[in-house]
Residue frames as qw, qx, qy, qz and C-alpha x, y, z in Angstrom:
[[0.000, 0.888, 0.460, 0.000, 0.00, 0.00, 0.00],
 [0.469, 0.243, -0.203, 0.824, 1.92, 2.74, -1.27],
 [0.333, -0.723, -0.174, -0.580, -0.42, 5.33, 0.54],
 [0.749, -0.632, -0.007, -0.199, 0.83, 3.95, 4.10],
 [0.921, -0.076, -0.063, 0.377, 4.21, 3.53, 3.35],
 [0.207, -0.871, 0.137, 0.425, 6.66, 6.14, 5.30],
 [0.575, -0.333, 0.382, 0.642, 8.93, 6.01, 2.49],
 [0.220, 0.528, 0.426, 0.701, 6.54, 8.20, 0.21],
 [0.127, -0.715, -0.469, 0.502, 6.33, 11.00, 2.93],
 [0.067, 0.705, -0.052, -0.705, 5.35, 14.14, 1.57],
 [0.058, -0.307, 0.609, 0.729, 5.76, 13.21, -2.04],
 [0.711, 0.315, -0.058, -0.626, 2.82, 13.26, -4.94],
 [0.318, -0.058, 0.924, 0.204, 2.13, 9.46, -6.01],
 [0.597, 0.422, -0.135, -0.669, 0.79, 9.58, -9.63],
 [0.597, -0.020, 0.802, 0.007, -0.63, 5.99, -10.63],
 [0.214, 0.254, -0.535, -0.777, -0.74, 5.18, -14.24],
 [0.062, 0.251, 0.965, -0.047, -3.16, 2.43, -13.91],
 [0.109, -0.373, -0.565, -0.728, -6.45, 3.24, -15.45],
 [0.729, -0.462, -0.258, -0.434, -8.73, 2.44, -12.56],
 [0.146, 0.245, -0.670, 0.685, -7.80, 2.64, -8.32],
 [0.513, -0.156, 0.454, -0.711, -9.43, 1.11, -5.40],
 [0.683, -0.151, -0.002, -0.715, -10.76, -1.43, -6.87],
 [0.627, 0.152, -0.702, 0.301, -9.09, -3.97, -4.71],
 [0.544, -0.781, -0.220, -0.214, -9.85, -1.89, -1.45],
 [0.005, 0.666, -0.560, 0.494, -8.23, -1.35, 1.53],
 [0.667, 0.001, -0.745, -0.025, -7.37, -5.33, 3.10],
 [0.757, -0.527, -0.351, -0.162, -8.80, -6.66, 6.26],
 [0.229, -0.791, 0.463, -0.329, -6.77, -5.79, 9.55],
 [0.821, 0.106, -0.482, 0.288, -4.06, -8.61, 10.38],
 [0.537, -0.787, 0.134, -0.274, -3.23, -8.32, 13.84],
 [0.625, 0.393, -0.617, 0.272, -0.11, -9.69, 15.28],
 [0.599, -0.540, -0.476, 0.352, 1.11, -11.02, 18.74],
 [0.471, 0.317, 0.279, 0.775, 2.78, -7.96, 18.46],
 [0.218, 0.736, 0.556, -0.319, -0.44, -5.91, 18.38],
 [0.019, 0.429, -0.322, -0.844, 1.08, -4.44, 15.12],
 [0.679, 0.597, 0.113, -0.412, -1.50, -4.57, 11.80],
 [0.540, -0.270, 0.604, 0.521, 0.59, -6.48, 9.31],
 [0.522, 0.569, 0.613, 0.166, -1.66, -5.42, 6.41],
 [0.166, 0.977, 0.084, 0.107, -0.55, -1.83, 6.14],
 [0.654, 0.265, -0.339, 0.622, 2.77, -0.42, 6.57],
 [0.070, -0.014, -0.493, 0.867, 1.80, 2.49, 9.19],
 [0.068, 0.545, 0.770, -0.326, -1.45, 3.78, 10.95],
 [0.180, 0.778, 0.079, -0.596, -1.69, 7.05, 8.67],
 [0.837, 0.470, 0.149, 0.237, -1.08, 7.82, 5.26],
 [0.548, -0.553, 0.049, 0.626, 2.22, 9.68, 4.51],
 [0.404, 0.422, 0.551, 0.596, 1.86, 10.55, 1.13],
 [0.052, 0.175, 0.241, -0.953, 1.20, 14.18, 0.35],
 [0.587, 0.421, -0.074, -0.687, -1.80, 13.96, -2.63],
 [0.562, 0.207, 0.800, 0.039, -2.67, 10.77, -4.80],
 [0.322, 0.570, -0.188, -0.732, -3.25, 11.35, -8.04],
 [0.498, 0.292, 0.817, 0.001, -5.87, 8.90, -10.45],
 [0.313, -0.019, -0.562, -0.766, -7.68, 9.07, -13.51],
 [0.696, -0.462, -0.320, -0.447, -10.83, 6.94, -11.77],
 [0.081, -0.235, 0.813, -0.526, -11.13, 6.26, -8.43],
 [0.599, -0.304, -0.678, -0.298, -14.27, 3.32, -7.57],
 [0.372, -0.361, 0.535, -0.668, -15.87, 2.99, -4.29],
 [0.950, 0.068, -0.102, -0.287, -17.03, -0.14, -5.22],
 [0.197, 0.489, -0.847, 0.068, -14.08, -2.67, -4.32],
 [0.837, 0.154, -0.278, -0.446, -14.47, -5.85, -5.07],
 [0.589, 0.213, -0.768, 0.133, -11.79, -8.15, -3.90],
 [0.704, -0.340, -0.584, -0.220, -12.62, -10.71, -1.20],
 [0.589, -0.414, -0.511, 0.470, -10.52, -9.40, 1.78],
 [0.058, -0.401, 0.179, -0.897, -11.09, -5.37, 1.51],
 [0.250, -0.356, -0.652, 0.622, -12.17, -4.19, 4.45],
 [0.050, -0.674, -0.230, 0.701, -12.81, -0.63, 3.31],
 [0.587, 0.755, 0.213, 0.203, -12.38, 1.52, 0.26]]
């Protein structure tokens, strides 16, 4: 998930892919831990996202969210 990964802080991510989201945002994986393994941090870091479509409709079997 690049949107949660500190190593795009601050910086515009511009996807060329036609069509975003519509995979979702995946089910929370807890560890013993108590760390989420499904994301990379609890915010996004990115500054702006930038799509040609974005869907609110995600479809794949373990989103959680959009």
């Amino acid at each position: 998930m690049y949107v949660t990964d500190p190593s795009y802080a601050g910086q515009l991510i511009v996807f060329t892919t036609p069509l975003i989201n519509n995979y979702g945002f995946p089910k929370d994986i807890i560890n013993n831990y108590d760390i989420n393994e499904a994301i990379e941090s609890d915010k996004p870091s990115c500054k702006a996202i930038i799509v040609q479509e974005f869907t609110e409709n995600s479809s794949h079997y373990n989103a959680q969210k959009s």
